[in-house]
Each structure stands twice: as C-alpha cells, then as structure tokens.
C-alpha distance (Angstrom), angle and dihedral (degrees) to the residues before:
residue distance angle dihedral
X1 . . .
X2 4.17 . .
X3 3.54 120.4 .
X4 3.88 116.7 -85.4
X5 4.14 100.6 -176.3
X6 3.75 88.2 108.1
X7 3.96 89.6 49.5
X8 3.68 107.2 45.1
X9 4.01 114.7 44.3
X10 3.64 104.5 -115.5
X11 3.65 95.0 -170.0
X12 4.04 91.8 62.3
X13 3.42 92.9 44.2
X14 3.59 97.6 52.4
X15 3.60 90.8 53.1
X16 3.86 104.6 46.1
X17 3.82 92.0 37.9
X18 4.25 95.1 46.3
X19 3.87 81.8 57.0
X20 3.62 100.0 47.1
X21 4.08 107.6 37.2
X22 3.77 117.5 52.1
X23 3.68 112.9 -113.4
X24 3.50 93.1 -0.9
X25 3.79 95.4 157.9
X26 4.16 139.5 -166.7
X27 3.99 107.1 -35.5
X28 4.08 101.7 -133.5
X29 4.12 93.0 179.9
X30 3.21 142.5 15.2
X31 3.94 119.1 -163.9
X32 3.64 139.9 177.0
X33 3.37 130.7 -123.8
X34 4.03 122.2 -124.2
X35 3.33 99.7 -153.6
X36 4.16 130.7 70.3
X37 3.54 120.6 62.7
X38 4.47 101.9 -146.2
X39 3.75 107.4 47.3
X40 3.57 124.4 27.6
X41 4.22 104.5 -123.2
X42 3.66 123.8 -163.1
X43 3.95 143.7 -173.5
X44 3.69 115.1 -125.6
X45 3.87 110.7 -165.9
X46 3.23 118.0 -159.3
X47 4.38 135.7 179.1
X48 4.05 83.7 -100.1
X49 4.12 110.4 39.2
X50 3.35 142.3 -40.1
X51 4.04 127.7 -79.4
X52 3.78 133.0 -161.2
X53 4.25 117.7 -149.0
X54 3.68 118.9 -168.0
X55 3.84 111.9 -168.0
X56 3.73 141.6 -179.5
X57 3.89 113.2 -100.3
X58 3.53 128.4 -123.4
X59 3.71 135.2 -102.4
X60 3.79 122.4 54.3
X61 4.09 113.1 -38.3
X62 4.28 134.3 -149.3
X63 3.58 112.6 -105.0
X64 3.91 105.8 -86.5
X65 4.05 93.3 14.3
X66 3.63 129.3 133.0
X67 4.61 89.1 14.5
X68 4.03 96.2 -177.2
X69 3.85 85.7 162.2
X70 4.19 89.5 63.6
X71 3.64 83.9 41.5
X72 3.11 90.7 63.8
X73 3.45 103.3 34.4
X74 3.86 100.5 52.0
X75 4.72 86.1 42.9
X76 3.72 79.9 54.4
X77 3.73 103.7 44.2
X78 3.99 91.0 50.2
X79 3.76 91.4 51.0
X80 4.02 92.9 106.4
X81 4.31 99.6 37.2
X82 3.67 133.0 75.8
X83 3.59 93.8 -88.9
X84 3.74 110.1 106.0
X85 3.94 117.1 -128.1
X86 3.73 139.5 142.1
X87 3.96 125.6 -91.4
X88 3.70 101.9 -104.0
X89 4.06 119.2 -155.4
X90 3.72 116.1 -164.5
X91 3.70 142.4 -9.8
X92 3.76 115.3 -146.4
X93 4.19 119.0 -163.4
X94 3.69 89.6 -179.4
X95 3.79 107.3 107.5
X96 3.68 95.1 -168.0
X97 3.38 96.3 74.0
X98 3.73 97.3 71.4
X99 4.11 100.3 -13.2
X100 4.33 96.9 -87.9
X101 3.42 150.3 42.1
X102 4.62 107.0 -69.7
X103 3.51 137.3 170.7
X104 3.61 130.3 -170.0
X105 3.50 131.1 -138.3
X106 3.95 144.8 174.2
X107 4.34 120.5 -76.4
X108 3.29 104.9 -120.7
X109 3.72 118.3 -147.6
X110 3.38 120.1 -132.3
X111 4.24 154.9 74.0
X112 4.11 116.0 -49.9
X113 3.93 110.2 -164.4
X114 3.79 111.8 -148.9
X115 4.24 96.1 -176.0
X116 4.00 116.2 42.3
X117 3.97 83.6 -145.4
X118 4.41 80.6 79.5
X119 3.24 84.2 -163.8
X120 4.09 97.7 -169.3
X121 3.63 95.5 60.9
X122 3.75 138.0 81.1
X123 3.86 125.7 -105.6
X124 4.02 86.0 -103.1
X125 3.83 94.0 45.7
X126 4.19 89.9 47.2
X127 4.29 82.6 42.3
X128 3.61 88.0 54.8
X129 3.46 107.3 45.4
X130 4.22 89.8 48.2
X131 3.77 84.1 56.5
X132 3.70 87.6 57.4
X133 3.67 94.8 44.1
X134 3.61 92.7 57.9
X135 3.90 97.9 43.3
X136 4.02 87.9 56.0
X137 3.58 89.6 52.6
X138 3.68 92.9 48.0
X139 3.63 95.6 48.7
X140 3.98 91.8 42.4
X141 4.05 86.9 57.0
X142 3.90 90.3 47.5
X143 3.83 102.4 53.6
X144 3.29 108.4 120.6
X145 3.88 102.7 -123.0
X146 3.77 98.6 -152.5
X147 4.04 105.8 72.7
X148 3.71 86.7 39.8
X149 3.69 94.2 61.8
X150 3.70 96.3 -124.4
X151 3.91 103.6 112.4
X152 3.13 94.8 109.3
X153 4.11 92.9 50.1
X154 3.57 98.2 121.2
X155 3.86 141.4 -0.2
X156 3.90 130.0 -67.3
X157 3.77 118.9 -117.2
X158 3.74 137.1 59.6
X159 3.87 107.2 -15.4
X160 3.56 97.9 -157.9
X161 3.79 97.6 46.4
X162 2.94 94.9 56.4
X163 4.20 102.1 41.7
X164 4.13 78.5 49.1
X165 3.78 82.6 58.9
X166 3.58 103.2 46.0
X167 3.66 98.4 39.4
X168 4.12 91.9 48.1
X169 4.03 83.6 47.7
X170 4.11 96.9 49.4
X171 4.09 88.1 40.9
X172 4.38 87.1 53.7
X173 3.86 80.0 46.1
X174 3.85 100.8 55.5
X175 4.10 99.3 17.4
X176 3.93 103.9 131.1
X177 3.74 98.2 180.0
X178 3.63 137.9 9.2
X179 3.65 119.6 -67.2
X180 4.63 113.3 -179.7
X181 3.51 83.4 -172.9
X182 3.64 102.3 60.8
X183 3.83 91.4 47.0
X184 3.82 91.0 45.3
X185 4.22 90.5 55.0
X186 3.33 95.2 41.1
X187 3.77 90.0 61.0
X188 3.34 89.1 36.1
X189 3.68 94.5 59.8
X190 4.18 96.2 45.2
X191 3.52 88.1 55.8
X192 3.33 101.7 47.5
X193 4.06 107.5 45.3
X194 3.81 114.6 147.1
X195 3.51 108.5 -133.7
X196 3.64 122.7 -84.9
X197 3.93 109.5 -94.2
X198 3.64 92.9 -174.3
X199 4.11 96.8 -116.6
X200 4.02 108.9 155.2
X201 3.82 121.8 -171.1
X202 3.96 148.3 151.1
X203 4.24 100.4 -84.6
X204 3.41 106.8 -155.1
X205 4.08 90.7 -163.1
X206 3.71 101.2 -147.1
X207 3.85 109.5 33.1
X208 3.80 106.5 173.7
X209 3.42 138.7 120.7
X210 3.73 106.7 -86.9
X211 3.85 91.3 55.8
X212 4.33 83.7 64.9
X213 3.28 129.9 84.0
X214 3.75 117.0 -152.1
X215 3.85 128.3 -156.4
X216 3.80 114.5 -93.0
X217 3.49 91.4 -104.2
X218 4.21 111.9 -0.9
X219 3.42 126.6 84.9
X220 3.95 89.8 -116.1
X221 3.93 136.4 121.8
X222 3.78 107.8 -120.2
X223 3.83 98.9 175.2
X224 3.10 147.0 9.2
X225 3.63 122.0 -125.8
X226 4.02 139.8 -145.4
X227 3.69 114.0 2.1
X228 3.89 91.9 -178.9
X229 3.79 93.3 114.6
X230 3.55 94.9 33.9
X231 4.18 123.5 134.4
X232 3.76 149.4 128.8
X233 3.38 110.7 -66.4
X234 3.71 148.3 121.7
X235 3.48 114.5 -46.8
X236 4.19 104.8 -138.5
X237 4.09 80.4 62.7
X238 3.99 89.8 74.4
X239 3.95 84.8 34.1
X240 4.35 98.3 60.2
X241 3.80 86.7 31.3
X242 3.98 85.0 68.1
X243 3.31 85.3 34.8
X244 3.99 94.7 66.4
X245 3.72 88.5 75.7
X246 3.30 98.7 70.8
X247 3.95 89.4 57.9
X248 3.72 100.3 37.3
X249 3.85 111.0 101.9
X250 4.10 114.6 -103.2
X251 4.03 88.5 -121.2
X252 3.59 99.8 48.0
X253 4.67 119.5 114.5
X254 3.70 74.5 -106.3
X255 3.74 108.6 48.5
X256 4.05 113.8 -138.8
X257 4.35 129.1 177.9
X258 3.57 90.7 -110.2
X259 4.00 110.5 143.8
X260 3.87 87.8 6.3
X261 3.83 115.7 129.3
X262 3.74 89.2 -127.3
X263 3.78 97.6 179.0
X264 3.95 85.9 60.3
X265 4.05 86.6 46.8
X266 3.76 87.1 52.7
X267 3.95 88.6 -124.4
X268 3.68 108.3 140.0
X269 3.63 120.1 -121.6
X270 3.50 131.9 -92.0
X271 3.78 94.3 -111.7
X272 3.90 88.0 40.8
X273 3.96 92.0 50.1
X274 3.83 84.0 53.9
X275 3.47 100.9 48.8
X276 4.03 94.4 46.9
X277 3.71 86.2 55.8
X278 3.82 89.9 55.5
X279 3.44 92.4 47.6
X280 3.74 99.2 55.0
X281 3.57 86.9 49.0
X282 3.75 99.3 43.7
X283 3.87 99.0 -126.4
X284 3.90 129.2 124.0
X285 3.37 125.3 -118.1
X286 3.72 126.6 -46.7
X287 3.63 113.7 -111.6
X288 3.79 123.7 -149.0
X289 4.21 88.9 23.7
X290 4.02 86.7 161.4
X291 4.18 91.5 68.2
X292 3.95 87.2 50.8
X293 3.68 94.0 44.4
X294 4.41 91.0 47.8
X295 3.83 86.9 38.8
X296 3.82 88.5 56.2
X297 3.91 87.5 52.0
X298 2.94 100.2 49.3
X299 3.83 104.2 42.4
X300 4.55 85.2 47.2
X301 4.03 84.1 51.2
X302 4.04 86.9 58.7
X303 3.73 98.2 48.1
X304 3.64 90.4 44.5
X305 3.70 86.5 54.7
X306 3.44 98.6 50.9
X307 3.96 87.7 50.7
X308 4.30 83.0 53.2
X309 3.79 80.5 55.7
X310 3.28 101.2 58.0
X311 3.64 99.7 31.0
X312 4.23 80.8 61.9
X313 4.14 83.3 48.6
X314 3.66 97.0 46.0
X315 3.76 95.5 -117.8
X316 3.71 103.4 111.5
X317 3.64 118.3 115.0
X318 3.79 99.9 -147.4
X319 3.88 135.0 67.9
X320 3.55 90.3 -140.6
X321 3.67 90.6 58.4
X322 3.92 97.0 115.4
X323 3.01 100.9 48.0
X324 3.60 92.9 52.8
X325 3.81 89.9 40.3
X326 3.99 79.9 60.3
X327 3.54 100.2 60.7
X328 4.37 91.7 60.8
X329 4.03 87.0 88.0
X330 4.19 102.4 42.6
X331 4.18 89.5 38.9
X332 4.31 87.1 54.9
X333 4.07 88.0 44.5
X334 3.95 88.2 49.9
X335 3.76 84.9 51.9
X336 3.48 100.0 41.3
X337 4.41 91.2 54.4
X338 3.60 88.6 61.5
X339 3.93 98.6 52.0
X340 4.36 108.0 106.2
C-alpha cells in the first residue's frame, strides 16, 4: 500500500464520515491499495477501526464504468443471505467531498490469494478452499433476488447478446491497435448464441480468487469482493469466467493453472469444478460449455483493454496496469484457437 493522505482530503472526509457512521472516530492514515485495476480502494485508519473506500477514478469514464453506487447497492442488499460480503456504511454522490462518487465499507480481516496455484498451502488446505469457492458461487446464483430488492438489477432479454454487445462496443471504444482476433470472436460469438433458456441470477462479473477474502487461517470465504461489474445475468457466465484459470498459463500478469499438475496440487479439475457446481445446485450438465468458456475470453480481453487504455491515458489505478493491459491481445488469440 503507498500513502494516499496527500490524494484523498482527509479533512472532508473526516467531517462527512464523523456525521454519518456512529463512532467513526479521528482518521490517523489513509493508504492506498496496490492491487485492483477499476476503482482506486483505500484503508482509512482511524483511533477506533479500520475502514475501506472504493471510489470512482479520475479522467473521463465509459458509459456504465467504474458503478460504486451498484457496488454498493448489490454489498448491501446481500448483507442478510448466505452470500458472504462486507458491512458497508455510507454511499456519498457528492463529488466535492473528495472530487467523485465513494462509499465506505468495513476492513475485512483475512488472507487474499493473488495465484490460484496457492502455493503455501497443502493439497487439503488448496482442496478446501476450492470447495468454498464453489459453494459461494452456488449460493450467490441461488439468492432469491426478490426480498433483497434487486429484481430489477439488470435488464430483461438475452444476457449474452447483449454483454456480446457491450463488451464488442467498450473494446471499439478503447482499441489502440489492431487486434483480427477480437473481430473474429466477436463474430464468432453473434453467430453462435445458444438459445435463451430463461435462467436469471446475481452475476458477480469477475469471480476469481483475488476478489475473496479467506479466513486467517480456515479454508472459508469471508467476503466477497468487487461488485463493480456486477448484474443479472446468466449464471454459467460467472461459472467459465472462474473457469479461465484453469487454462490461463502459470506465468502470465494474471497467473492461471495451466501446465500445473493440479491433481498433485489437490486443485480439482476443470471438469470436476464444473460438475460440483452443478451438484450444489441440482442441475445436469451444461451443454455447449465451449461458447461460455470463448465468451469469457473474449469479454476478460475487453476489460483488459480498456485498462491498456487508460494505462496509455494515465487513468489507471494500478501499477500493474500494463502489464495487465498487455495480456488483452494473447487472451483474444487463446480464444480465437479454440473457435471450430
């Protein structure tokens, strides 16, 4: 983390926030997180606990980018179900206060994992904490939306037309060179939509490990992380997202399992992943899995090219932001080899 008292005004803070969370106290630091490449996140410390405040970045934004407010709408809403998240405080829309829109939310205490491979823990321990994985992804695609308030969470219709339309539109938007295999998938992908079977759940929109954060020393999910891309939508798209680890290669800015001997790891397989998700959902199998797995590709490739974008622009929020702005191009050519 690097020291962020000279970017956020601590001043303003203290005052709206000492009037709007009970015994907030007197902020001593105020830190930024490395990690996250969308909206900068930082630690507030202060003489009675810690905080965490997500805000949107500056510089000029996509339409529908950087959505604290459904952040914190959807982290609030799943407060009281089975779905893990932290206790979130206040949402301010005022951007004087610190220049955009904020909200601030309990620091959670626990273990983030940035490589799948979790390499300092035993077979059982990485066993374990897949199990969990997949049982917070099952529950978070079986809240019922309705009592929650979040029905109305996203739009009607075909989920992945239209996420093949938005993401094709935001990577035309941010493209800064040529890419064949973008334009190849994203014809691919309109001309090869399964037909819509009418399933309707809570999309988390970038379920992976590094969004979780594990007990201190249990193999179990304690929150859920970064809503920002979060919907209604069709469940086996938060399913093959995951799913992308297993096929990403161990060195890439984005570490994967590929070439790892997971069975030695004690990492389940792909197909085994899958079929544990069924099961605690009580489906069958999922037919045409290689359209969810491309779409997944394809739709990581664009939001890794709009981080390249602003990485170029000098808006991203993370030092790691090039290389991850790298990856857009060799994650669209992965897709595009296994297109029939």
């Amino acid at each position: 983390m690097t020291d962020a008292t000279d970017t956020l005004d601590t001043a303003r803070l203290q005052a709206y926030l000492s009037e709007r969370i009970a015994d907030f106290g007197r902020i001593q630091a105020c830190s930024k997180f490395a990690g996250g490449q969308s909206n900068p996140t930082y630690l507030l410390s202060t003489d009675s606990r810690q905080y965490v405040l997500r805000r949107k970045p500056p510089g000029v934004l996509l339409k529908s980018a950087h959505a604290v407010d459904r952040e914190f709408r959807v982290i609030e809403a799943l407060g009281n179900t089975a779905v893990p998240v932290p206790l979130v405080y206040c949402l301010c829309g005022d951007e004087s206060v610190i220049g955009s829109m904020f909200y601030v939310m309990e620091f959670v205490q626990g273990r983030i994992f940035w490589d799948g491979a979790l390499a300092d823990q035993t077979p059982e321990q990485r066993g374990a904490m897949y199990e969990a994985m997949v049982q917070v992804l099952a529950a978070m695609h079986s809240v019922d939306l309705g009592p929650i308030g979040l029905s109305d969470y996203g739009r009607p219709g075909n989920y992945f037309a239209r996420q093949i339309s938005r993401w094709s539109e935001q990577y035309q938007t941010t493209a800064t060179e040529a890419n064949p295999a973008m334009d190849r998938l994203i014809e691919w992908l309109s001309h090869n939509l399964p037909a819509d079977d009418g399933q309707v759940a809570l999309n988390h929109g970038d379920y992976r490990i590094d969004n979780l954060v594990f007990h201190p020393t249990e193999p179990r999910v304690l929150a859920v992380l970064d809503w920002e891309l979060s919907t209604l939508g069709h469940p086996w798209a938060d399913l093959a997202y995951q799913c992308m680890q297993w096929r990403l290669p161990v060195d890439a800015a984005i570490p994967g399992l590929g070439g790892l001997d997971r069975a030695a790891l004690g990492i389940p397989s792909e197909a085994a992943y899958v079929a544990r998700y069924c099961e605690l959902r009580g489906i069958g199998e999922i037919p045409n899995w290689d359209f969810y797995i491309v779409f997944s590709f394809f739709r990581l490739s664009a939001i890794l090219q709009g981080i390249k974008k602003r990485a170029l622009d000098g808006n991203a929020s993370s030092q790691k932001a090039t290389a991850y702005g790298n990856l857009a191009r060799p994650i669209s050519e992965m897709a595009a080899a296994l297109l029939k």
